[in-house]
ROGUGU-913919 format. One record per residue: x negated, y, z negated of N, C-alpha, C in turn; residue in one letter; residue number from 1. Coordinates in Angstrom, 2 decimals. Each point is the difference from the previous one (the first is absolute). Layout:
<rs>
     n_c1     n_c2     n_c3    ca_c1    ca_c2    ca_c3     c_c1     c_c2     c_c3  resn  resi
        X        Y        Z        X        Y        Z        X        Y        Z     A   NUM
...
</rs>
This chain:
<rs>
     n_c1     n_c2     n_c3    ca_c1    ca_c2    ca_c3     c_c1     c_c2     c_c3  resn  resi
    73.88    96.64  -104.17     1.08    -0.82    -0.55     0.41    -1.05     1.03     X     1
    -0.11    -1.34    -0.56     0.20    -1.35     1.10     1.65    -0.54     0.28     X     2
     0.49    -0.65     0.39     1.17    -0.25     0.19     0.43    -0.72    -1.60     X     3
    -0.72    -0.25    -0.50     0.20    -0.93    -1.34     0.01     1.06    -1.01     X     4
    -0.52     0.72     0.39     0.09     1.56    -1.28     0.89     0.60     0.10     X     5
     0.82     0.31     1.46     1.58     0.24     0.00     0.60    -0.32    -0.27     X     6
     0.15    -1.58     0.04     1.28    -0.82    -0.42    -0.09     0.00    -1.35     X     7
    -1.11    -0.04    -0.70    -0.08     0.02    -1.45     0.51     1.09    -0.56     X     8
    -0.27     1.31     0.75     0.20     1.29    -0.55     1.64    -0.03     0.08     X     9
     0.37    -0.41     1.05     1.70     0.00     0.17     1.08    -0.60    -1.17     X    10
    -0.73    -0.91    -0.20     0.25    -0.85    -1.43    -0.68     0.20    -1.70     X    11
    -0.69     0.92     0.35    -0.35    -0.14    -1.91     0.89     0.80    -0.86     X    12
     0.76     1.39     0.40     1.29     0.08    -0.84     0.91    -0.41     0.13     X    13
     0.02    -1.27     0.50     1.33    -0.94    -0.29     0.32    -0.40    -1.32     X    14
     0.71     0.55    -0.55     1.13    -0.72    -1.28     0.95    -0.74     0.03     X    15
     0.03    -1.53    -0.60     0.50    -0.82     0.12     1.23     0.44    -1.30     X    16
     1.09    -0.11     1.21     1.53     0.27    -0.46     0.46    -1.01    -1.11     X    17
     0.38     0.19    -1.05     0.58    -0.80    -0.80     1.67    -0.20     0.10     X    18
     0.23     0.99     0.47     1.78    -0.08     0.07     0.50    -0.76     0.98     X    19
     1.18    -0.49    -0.26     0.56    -0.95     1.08    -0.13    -0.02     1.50     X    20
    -0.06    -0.99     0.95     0.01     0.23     1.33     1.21     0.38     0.59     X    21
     0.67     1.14     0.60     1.25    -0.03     0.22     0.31    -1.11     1.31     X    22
     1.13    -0.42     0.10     0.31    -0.90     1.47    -0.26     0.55     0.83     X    23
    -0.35    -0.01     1.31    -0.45     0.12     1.47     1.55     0.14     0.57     X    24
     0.19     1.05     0.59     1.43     0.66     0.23     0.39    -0.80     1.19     X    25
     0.97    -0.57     0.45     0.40    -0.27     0.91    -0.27     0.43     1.50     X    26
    -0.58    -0.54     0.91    -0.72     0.92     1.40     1.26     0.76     0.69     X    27
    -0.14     1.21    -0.18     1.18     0.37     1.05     0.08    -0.21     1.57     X    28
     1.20    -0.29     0.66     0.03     0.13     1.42    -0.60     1.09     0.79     X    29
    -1.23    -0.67     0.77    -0.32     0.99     0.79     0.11    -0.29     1.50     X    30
     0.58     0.78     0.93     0.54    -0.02     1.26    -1.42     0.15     1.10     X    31
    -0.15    -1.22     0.16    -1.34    -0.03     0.84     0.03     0.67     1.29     X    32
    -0.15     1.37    -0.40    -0.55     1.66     1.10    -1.00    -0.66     0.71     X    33
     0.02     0.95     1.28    -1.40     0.53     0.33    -0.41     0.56    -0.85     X    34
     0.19     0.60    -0.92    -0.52     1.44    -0.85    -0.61    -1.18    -1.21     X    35
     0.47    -0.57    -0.49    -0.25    -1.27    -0.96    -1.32    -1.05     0.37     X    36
     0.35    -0.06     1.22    -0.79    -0.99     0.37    -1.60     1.21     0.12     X    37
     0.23     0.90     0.81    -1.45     0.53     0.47    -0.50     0.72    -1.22     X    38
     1.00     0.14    -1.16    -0.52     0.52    -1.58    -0.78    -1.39    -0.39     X    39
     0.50    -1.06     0.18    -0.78    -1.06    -0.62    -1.40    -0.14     0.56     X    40
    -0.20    -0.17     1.24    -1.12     0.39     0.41    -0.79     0.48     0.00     X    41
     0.30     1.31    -0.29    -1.34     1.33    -0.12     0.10    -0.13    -1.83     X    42
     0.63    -1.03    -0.46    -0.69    -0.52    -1.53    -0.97    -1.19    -0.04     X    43
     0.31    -0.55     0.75    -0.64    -1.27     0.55    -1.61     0.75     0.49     X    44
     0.05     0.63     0.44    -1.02     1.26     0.51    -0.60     0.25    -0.78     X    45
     0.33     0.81    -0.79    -0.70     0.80    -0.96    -0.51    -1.12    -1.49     X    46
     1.04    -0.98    -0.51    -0.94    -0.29    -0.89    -0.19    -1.68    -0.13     X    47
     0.12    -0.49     0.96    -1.19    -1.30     0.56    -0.87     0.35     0.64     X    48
    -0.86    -0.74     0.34    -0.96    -0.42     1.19    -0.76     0.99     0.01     X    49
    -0.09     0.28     1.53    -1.35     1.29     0.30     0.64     1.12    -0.61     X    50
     1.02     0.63    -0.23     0.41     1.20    -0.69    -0.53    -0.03    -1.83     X    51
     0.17    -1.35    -0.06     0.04     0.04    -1.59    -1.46     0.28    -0.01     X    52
    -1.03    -0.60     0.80    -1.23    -0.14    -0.47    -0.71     1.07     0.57     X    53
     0.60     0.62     0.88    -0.88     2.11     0.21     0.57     0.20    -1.28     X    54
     0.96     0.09    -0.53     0.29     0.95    -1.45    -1.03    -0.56    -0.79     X    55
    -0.29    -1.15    -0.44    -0.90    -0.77    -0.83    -1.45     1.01     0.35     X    56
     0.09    -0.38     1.20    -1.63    -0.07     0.72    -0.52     2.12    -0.54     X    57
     1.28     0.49     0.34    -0.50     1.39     0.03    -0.02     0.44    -1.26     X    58
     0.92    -0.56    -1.21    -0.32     0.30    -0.93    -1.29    -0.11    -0.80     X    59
    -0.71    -1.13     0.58    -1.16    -0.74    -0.43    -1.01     1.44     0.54     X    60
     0.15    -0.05     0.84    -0.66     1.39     0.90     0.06     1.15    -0.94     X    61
     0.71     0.66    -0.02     0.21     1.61    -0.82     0.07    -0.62    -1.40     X    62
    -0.06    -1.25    -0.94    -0.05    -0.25    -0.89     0.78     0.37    -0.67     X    63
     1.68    -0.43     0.38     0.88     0.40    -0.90     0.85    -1.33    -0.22     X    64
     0.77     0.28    -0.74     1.12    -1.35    -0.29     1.04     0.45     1.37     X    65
     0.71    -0.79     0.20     1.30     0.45     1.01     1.18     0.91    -0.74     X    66
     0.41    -0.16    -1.17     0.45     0.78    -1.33    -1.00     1.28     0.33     X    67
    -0.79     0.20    -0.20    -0.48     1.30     0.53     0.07     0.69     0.93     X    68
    -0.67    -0.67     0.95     0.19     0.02     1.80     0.98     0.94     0.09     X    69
     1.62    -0.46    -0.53     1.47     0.11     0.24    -0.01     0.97    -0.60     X    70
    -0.49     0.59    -1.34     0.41     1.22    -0.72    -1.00     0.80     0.60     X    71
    -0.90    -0.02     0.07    -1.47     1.11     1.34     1.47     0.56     1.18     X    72
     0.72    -1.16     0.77     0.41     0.82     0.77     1.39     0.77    -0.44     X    73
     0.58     0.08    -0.88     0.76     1.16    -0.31    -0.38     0.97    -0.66     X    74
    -1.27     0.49     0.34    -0.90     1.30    -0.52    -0.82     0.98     1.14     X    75
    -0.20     0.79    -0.31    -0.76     1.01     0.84    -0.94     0.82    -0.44     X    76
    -0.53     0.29     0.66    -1.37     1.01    -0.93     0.61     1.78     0.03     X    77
     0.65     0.21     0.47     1.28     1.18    -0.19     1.01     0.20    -0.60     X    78
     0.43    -1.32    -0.12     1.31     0.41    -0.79     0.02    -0.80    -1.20     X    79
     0.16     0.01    -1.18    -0.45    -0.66    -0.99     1.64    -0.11    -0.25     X    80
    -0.42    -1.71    -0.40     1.88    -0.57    -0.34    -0.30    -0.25    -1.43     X    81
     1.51     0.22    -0.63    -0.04    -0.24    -1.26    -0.04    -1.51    -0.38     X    82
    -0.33    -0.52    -1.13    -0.24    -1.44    -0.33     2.06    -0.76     0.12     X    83
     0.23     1.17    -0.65     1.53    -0.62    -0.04     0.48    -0.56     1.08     X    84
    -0.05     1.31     1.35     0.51     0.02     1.06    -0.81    -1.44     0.40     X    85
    -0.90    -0.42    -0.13    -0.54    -1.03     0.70     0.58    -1.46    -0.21     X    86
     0.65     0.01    -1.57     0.48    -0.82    -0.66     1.13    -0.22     0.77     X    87
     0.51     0.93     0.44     1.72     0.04     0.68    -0.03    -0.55     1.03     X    88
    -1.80     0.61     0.60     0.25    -0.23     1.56    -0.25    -1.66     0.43     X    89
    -0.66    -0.41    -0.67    -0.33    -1.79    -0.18     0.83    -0.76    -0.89     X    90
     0.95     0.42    -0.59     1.12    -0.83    -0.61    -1.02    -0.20    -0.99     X    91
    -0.57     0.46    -0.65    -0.82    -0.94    -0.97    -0.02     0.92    -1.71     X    92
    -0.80    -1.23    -0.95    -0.34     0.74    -1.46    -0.83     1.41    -0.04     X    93
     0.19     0.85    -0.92    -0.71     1.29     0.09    -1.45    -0.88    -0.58     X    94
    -0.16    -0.96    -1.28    -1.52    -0.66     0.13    -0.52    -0.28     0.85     X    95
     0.94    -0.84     1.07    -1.03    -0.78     1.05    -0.67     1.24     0.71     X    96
     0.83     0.91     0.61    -0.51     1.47     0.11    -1.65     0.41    -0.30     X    97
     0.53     0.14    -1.04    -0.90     0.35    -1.14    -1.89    -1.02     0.22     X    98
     0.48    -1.57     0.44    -1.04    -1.00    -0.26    -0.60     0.44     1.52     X    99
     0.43     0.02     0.97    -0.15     0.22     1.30    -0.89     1.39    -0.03     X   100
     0.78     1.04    -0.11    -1.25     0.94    -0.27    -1.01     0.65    -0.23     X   101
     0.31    -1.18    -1.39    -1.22    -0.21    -1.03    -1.31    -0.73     1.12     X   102
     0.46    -1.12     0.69    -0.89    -0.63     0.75    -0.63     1.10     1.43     X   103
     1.11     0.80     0.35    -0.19     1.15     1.05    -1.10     0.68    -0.44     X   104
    -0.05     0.56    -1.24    -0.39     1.31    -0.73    -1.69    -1.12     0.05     X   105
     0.28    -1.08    -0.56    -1.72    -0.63     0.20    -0.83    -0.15     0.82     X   106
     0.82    -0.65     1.30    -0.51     0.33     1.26    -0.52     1.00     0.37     X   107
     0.96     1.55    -0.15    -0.68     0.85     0.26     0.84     0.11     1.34     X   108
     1.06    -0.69    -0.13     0.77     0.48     1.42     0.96     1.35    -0.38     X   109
     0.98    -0.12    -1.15     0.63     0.84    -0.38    -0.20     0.91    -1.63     X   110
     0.76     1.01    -0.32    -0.25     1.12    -0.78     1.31     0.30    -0.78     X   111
    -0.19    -0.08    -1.46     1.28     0.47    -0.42    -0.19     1.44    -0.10     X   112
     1.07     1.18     0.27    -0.16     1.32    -0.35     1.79     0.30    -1.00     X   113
    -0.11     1.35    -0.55     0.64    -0.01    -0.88     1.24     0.47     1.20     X   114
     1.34     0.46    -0.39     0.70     0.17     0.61     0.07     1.56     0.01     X   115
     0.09     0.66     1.33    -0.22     1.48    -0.12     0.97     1.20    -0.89     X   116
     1.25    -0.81    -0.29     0.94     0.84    -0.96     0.63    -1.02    -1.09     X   117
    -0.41    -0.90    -0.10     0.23    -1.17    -1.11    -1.22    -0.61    -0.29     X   118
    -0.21     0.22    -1.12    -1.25    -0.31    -0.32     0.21    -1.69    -0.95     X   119
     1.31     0.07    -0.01     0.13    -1.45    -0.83    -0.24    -1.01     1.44     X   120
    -0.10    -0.01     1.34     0.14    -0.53     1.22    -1.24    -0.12     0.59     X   121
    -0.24    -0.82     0.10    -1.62    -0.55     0.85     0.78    -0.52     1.65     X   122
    -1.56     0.73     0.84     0.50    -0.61     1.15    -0.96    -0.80     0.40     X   123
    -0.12     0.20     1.12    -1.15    -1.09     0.65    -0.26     0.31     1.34     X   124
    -1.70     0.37     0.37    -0.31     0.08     1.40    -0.98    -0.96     0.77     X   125
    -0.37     0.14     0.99    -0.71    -0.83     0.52    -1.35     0.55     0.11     X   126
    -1.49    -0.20    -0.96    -1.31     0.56     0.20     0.04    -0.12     1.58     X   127
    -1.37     0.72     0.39    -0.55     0.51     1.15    -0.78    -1.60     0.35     X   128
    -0.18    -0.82    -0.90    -0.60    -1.49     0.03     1.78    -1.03     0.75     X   129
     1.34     0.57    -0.89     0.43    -0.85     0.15     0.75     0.14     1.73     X   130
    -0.18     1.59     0.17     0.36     0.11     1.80    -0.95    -0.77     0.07     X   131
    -0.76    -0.60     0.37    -0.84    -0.39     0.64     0.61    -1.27    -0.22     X   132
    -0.27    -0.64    -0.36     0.50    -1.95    -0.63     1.25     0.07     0.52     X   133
     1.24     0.74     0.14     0.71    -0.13     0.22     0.42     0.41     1.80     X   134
    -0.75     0.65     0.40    -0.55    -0.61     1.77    -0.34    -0.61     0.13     X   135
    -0.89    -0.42    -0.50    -0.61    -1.47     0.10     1.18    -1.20     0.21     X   136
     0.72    -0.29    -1.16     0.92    -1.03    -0.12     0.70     0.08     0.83     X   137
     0.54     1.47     0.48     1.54     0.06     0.70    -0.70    -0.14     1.87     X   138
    -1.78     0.34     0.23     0.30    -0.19     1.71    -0.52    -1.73    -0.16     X   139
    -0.62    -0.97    -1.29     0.15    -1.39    -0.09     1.30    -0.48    -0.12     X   140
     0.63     0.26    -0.34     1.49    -0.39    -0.23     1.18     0.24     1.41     X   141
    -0.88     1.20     1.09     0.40     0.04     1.09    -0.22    -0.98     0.96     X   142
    -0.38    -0.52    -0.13    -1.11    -1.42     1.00     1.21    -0.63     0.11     X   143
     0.73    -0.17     0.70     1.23    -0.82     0.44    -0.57    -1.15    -0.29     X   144
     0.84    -1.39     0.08    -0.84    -1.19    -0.39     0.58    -0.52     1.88     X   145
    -0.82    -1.20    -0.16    -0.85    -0.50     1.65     1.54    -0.34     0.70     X   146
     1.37    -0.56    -1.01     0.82    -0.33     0.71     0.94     0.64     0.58     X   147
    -0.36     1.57     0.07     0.79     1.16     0.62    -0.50     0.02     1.19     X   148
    -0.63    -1.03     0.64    -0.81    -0.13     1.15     0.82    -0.18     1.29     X   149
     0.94    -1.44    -0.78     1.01    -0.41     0.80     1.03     0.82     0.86     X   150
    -0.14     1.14    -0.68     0.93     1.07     0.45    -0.84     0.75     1.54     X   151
     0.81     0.88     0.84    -1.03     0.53     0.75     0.10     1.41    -0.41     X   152
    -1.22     0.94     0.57     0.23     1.64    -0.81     1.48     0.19     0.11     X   153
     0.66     0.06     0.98     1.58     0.81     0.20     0.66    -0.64    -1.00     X   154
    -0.20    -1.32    -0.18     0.72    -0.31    -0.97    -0.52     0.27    -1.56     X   155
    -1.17     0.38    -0.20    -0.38     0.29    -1.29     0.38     1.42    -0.30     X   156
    -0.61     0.90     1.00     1.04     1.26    -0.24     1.32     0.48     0.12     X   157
     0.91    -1.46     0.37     1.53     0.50    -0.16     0.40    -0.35    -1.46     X   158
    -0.98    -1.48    -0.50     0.51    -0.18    -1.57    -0.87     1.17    -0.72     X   159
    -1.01     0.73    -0.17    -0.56     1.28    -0.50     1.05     0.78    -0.17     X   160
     1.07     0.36     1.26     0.74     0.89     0.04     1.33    -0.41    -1.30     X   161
     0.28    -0.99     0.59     1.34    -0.69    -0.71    -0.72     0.02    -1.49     X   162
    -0.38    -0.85    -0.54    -0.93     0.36    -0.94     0.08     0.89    -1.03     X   163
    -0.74     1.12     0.72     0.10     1.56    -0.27     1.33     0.63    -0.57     X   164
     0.92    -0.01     1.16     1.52     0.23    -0.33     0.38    -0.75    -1.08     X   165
    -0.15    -1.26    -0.68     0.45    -1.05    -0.97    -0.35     0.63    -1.26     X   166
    -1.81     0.44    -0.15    -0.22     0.46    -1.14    -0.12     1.66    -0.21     X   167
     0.47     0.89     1.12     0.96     1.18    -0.49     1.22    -0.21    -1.14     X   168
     0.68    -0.84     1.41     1.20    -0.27    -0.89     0.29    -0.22    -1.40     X   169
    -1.35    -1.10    -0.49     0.60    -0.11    -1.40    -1.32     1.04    -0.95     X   170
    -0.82     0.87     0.86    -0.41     1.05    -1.36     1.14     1.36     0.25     X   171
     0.67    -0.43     0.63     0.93     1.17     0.14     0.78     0.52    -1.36     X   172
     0.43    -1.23    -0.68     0.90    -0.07    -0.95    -1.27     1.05    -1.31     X   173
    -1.16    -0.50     0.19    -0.65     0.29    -1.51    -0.76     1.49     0.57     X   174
     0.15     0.32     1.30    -0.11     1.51     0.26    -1.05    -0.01     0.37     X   175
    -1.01    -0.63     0.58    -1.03    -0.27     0.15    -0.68     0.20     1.57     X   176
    -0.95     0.72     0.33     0.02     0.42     1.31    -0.18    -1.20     1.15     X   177
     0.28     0.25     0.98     0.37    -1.20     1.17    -1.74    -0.45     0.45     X   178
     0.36    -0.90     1.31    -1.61    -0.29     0.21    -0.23     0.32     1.45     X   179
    -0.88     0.86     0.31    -0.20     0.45     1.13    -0.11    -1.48     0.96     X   180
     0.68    -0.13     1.53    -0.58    -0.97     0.62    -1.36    -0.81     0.02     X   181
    -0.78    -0.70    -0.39    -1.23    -0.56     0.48    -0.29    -0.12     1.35     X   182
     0.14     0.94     1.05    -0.09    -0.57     1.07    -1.30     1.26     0.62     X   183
    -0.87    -0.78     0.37    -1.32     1.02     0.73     0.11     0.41     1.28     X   184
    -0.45     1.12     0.25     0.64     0.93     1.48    -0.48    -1.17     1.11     X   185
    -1.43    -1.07    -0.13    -0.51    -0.45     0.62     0.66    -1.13     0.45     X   186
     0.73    -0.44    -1.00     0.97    -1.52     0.05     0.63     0.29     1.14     X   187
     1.42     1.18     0.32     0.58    -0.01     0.52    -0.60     0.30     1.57     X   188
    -0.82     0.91     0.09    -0.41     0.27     1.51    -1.30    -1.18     0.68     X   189
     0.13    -1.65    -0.97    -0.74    -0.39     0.12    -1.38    -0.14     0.00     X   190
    -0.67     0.94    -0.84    -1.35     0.25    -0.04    -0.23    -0.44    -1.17     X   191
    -1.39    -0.10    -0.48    -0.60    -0.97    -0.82     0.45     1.07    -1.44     X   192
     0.70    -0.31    -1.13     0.37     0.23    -1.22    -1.59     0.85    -0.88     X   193
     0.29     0.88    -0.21    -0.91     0.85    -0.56    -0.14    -0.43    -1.71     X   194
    -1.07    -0.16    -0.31    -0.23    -0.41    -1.12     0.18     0.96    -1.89     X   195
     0.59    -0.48    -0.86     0.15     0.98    -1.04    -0.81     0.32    -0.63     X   196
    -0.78     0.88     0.12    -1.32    -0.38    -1.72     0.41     0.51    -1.00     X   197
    -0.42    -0.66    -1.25     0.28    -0.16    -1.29    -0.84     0.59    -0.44     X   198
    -0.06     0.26    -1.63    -0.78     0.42    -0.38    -1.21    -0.79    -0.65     X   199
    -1.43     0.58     0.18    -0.72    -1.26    -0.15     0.08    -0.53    -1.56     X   200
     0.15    -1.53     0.22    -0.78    -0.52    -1.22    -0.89    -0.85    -0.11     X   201
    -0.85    -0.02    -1.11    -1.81    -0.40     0.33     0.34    -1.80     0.10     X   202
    -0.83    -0.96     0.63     0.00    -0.70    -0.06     0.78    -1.11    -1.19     X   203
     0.31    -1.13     1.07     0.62    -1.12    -1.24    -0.52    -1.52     0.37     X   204
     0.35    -1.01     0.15     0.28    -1.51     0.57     0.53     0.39     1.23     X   205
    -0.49    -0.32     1.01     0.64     0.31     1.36     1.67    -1.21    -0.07     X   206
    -0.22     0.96     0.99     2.14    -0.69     0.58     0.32     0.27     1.46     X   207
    -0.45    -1.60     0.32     0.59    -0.10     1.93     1.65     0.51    -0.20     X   208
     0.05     0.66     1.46     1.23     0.77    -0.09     1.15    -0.93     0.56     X   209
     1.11    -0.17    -0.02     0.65    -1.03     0.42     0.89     0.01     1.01     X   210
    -0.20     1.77     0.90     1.19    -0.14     0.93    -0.96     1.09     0.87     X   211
     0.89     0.68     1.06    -0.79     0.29     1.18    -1.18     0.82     0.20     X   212
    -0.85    -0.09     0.50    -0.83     0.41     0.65    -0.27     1.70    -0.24     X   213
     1.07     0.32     0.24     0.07     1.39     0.02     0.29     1.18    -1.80     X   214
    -0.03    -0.91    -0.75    -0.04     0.47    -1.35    -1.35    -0.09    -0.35     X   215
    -0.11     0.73    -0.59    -1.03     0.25    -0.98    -0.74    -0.60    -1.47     X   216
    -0.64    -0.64    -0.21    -0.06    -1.21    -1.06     0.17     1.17    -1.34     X   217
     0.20    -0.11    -1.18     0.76     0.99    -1.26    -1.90     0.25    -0.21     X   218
    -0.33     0.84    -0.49    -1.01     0.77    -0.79    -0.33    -1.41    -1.75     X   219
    -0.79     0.21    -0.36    -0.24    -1.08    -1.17    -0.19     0.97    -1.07     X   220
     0.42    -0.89    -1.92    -0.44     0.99    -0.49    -1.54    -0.91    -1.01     X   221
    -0.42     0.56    -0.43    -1.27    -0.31    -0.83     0.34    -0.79    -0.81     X   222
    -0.81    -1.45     0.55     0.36    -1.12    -1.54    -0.50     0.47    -1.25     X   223
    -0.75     1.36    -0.63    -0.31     0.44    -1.09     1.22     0.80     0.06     X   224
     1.17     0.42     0.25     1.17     0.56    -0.89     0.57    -0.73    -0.11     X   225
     0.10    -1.42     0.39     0.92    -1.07    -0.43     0.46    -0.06    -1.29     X   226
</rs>
């Protein structure tokens, strides 16, 4: 799947609204924080530029839409979530749900099963195909992009830390377990950072890696499951 087959895919259940446009609400006052300002940023981050185009790039890779991508990662191959709960958990329609899955279930990344004491309740797991695709994406999606460069390590592992503490904080509210530090025993006593391995996946389109030395380039998956 090419970058033009995503964007297309992102757009073909679009339904064109017939009902009125409501007005564009008045911008509320916002008190230009630190907290404001460095939120704008790590948006600025994530969906322009080099951030926008690893999400592009990796989806193209594991051959999913980003609509997918996003619902792959609130699943597990253990714990099977119900379709509803998923609906709740993405603010979204129980169809769109429903369309997303449908595209999961083709891939061959995910599995509907019935619900173990409600049988009117479908859940959803992640195949033994879709662990896999979904390491894939998440140690490509780890690749810091080149301009975290500017920073030096001490300073990359004090924002890791800060960071860290920021997004406890807000899965705290939805009960959601915290995130262990990212920090490798090797970082701190200065020795060379020990590498993670993933689980393999078979070849894809190669992908130069975009940040240090000491990571590991992501595993590829087979342009025949595309």
């Amino acid at each position: 799947m090419d970058l033009a087959q995503i964007l297309a895919a992102m757009t073909h259940n679009e339904v064109v609204d017939q009902t009125p446009v409501p007005p564009v609400p008045p911008v509320p006052p916002v008190p230009r924080t630190p907290a404001s300002l460095a939120w704008r940023s790590m948006r600025e981050l994530l969906l322009s530029g080099e951030g926008h185009r690893q999400i592009l790039q990796t989806c193209g890779e594991v051959g999913l839409t980003p609509g997918m991508l996003k619902m792959s990662m609130q699943l597990s191959a253990d714990e099977p979530r119900a379709m509803g709960d998923l609906a709740r958990r993405l603010h979204c329609d129980a169809s769109y749900v429903t369309s997303v899955v449908d595209g999961l279930e083709q891939a061959g990344v995910a599995e509907r099963r019935p619900h173990p004491s409600d049988r009117r309740v479908k859940t959803v797991v992640l195949t033994e195909r879709g662990v896999e695709v979904l390491a894939h994406a998440n140690a490509a999606l780890d690749v810091a992009p080149a301009a975290f460069d500017v920073l030096s390590p001490d300073e990359q592992q004090l924002l890791c830390g800060m960071l860290g503490r920021v997004l406890d904080a807000a899965r705290a509210p939805a009960g959601e377990p915290g995130v262990e530090p990212a920090v490798d025993p090797g970082v701190e006593s200065g020795a060379e950072p020990a590498a993670t391995p993933s689980p393999q996946v078979a070849p894809a389109t190669a992908r130069p890696a975009t940040r240090p030395e000491n990571r590991q380039p992501p595993r590829k998956v087979p342009s025949s499951a595309r």
